[in-house]
C-alpha positions in Angstrom: 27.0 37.5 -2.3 29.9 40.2 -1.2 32.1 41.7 -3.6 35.5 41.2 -3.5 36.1 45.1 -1.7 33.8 44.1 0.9 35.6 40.7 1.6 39.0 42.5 1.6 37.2 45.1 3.9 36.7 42.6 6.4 40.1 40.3 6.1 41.7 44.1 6.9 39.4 44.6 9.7 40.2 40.7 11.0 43.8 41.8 10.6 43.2 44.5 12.9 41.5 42.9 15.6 44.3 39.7 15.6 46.8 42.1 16.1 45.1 43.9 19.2 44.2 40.6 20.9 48.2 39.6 20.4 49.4 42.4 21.7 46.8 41.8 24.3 47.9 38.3 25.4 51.3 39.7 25.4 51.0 42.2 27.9 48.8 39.6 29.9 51.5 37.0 29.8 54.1 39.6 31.4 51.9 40.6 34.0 50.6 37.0 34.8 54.3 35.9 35.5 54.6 38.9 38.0 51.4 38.2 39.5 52.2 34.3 40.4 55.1 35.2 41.5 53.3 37.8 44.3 51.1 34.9 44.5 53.6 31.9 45.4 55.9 34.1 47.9 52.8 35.7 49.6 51.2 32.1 50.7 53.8 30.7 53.3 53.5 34.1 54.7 49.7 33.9 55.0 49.7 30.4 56.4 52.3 31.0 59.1 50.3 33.7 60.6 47.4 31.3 60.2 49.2 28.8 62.6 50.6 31.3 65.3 46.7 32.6 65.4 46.0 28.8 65.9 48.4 28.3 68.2 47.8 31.1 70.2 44.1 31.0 70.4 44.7 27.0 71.9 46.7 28.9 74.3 44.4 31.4 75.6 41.7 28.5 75.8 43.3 26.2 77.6 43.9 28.7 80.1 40.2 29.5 80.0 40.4 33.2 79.6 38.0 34.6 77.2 38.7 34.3 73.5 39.4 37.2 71.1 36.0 39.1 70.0 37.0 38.3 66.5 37.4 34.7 67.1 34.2 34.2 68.7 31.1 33.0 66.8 27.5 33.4 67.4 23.8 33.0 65.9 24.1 34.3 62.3 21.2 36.8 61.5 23.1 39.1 58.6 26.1 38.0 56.9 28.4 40.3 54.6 30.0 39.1 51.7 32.9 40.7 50.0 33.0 39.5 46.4 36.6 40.3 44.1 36.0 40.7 40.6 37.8 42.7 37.7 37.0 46.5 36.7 37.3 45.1 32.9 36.0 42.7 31.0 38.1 40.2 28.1 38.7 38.0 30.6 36.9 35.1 29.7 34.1 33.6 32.3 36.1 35.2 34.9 34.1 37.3 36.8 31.0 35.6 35.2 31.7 32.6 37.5 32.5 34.4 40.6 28.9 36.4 40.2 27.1 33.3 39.6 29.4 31.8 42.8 28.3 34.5 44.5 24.7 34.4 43.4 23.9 30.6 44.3 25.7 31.3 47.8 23.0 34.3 48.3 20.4 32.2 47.3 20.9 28.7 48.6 24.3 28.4 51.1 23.3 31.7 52.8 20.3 31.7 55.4 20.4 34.9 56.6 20.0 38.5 54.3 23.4 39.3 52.9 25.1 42.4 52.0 27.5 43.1 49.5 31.3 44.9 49.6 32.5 44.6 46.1 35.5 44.8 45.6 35.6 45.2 41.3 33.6 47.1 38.9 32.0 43.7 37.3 30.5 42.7 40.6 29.7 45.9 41.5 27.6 46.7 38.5 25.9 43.5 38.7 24.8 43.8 42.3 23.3 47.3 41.6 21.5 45.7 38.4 19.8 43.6 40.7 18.7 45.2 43.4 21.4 43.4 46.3 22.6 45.9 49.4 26.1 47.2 49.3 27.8 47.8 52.0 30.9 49.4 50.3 32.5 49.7 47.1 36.4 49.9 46.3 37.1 50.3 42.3 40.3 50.7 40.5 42.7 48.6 43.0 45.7 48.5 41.1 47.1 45.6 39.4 50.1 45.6 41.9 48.2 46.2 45.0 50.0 46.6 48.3 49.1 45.8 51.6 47.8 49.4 51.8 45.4 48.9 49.8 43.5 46.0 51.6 43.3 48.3 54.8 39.9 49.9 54.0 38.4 46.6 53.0 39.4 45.5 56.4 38.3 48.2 58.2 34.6 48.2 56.8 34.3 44.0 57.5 36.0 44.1 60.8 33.1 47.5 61.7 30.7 45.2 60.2 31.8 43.1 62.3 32.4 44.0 65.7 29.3 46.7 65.8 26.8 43.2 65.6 25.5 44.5 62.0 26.5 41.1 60.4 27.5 38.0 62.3 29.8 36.6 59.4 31.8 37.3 56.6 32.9 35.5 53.7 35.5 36.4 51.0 34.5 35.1 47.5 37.3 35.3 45.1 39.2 33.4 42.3 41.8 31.2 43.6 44.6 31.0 41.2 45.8 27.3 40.8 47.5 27.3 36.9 47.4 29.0 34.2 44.6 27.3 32.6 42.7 26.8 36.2 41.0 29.6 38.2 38.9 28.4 41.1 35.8 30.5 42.6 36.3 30.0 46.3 34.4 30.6 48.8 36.3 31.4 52.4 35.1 32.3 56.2 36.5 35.4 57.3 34.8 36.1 59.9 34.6 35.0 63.1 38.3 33.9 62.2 38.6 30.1 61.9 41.9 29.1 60.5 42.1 25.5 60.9 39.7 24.9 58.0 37.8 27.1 54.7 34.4 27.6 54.0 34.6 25.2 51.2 38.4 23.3 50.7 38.5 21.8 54.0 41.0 22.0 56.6 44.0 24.3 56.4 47.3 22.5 55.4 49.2 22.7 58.1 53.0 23.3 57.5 55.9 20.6 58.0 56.1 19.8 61.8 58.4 16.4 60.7 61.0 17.9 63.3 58.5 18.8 65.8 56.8 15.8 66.5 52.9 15.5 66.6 51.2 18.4 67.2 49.9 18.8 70.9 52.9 15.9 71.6 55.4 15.6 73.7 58.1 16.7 71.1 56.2 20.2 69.9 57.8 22.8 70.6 56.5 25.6 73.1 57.1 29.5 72.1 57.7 32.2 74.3 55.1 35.0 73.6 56.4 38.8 74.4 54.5 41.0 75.9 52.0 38.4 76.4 49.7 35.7 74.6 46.7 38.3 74.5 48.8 41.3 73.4 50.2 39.3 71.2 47.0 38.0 69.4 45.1 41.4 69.8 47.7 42.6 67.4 47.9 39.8 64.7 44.2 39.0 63.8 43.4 42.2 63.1 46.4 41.6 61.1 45.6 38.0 59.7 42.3 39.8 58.2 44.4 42.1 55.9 46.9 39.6 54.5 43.9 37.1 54.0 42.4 40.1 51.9 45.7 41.3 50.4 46.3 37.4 48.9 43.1 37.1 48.1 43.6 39.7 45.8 46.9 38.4 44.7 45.1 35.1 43.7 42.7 37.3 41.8 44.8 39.1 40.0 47.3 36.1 38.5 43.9 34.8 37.8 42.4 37.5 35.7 45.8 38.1 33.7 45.5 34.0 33.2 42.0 33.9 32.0 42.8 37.1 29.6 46.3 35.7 28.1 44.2 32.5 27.7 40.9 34.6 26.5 43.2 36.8 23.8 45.0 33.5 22.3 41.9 32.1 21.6 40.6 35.4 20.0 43.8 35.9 17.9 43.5 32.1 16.6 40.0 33.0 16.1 40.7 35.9 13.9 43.3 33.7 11.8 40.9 31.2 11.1 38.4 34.3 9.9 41.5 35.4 8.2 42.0 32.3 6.3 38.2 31.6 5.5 38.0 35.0 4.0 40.6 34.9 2.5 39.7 31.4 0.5 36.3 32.8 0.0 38.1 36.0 -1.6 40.2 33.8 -3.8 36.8 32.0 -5.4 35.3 35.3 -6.2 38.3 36.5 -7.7 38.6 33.5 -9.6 34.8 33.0 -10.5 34.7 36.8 -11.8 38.0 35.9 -13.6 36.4 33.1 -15.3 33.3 35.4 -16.2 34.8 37.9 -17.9 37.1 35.1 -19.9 33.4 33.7 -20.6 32.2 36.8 -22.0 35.2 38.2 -23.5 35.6 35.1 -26.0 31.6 35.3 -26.6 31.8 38.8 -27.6 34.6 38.1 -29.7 32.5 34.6 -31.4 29.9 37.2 -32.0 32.0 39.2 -34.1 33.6 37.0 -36.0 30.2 35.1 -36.8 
């Protein structure tokens, strides 16, 4: 059994850690907050450019001119797959469900050799572990990531891309939808189809109430300057980097979610240590109490016998 200085050793050291894990889910609460907020006002912007691609694209089609090289799909013989994670860890199953999203799309929803661009320490540790091909690497993104930052990742899929090493690629990230909820997603970035996801279905499409039916009579037609082309040789390029930049956005709230929620239950964990030690502490005391009552009124029978 533990003496009483080792018990008090470890309610100290339980102390400690409850502390650091509060301070923890403190700091993690603050950034969450900012994080959703990135997160809320960035989707309306990545869903309108998601429409005028749509919209342009039907254009260009209907005139029968050929489509964007982006756009266009063909037989899939390689596919790259960039994969978000965290650089640290104490975020609760976080970046242990995206690998193992990641992992069973290698191994069963992917039928053609994939490589990896991680995008995260986590994932990119645990694709070297294994032995999977990386394409690239990009570590220590900020927490407050700008659009800057997602130009590199874009650069190295659209390459990929366009020079016929891969014929897709798919963004696997963690879709923030509450606090308590992060979603692995899966998502088809290239060839760009924005009317639906590789896994949530179709697109919502926005609120055409005043527009009438889409394709109807009462839809309204847009005026295109310099040209429909020019126009959406400039934006997908474009659409690719804010997909990536609120794909990261998502990530983030997400990680700063799962590691307020992953430090509350640590600290609550810690009081309850507190508390059992504590109780445990208290019998001791009191059972070594009781002893040397015991043998303080033998010692004194024994004397006066």
């Amino acid at each position: 059994m533990p003496s009483t200085r080792e018990i008090r050793r470890r309610i100290s050291s339980a102390k400690n850690i409850s502390q650091i894990t509060r301070a923890m889910e403190m700091v993690a609460a603050a950034r969450m907050r900012r994080a959703q907020q990135a997160v809320t006002a960035g989707r309306p912007y990545a869903q309108k450019i998601a429409d005028i691609i749509e919209n342009l694209a039907a254009r260009i089609q209907g005139a029968g001119e050929e489509i964007h090289p982006l756009l266009q799909a063909r037989p899939i013989k390689n596919i790259a797959v960039i994969m978000i994670t965290a650089d640290k860890g104490l975020a609760g199953a976080l970046n242990t469900n995206i690998v193992r999203r990641t992992t069973r799309f290698i191994l069963n929803d992917a039928k053609a050799p994939v490589g990896i661009i991680a995008v995260g320490r986590k994932g990119r540790d645990f694709m070297v572990r294994y032995g999977r091909p990386l394409i690239a690497e990009f570590i220590n993104i900020s927490d407050r990531p700008t659009i800057g930052d997602t130009y590199p990742i874009a650069r190295v899929a659209v390459d990929e891309y366009t020079s016929g090493r891969v014929d897709a690629v798919y963004l696997i990230y963690t879709d923030f939808v509450n606090t308590l909820v992060q979603r692995p997603t899966v998502y088809r970035l290239l060839p760009v189809d924005i009317s639906e996801s590789a896994e949530e279905g179709p697109v919502p499409a926005v609120d055409r109430a005043d527009q009438g039916p889409v394709g109807g009579p009462n839809e309204i037609e847009y005026i295109y300057e310099p040209g429909t082309r020019e126009v959406l040789t400039q934006l997908v390029p474009r659409y690719i980097e804010v997909r990536i930049y609120q794909a990261l956005l998502e990530h983030i709230a997400s990680e700063h979610s799962a590691r307020m929620v992953a430090m509350r239950n640590a600290t609550e964990n810690a009081k309850e240590v507190i508390s059992d030690l504590t109780l445990a502490y208290n019998k001791l005391r009191q059972a070594n109490i009781t002893r040397e009552i015991i043998e303080v009124s033998s010692g004194a029978a024994a004397l006066s016998g």
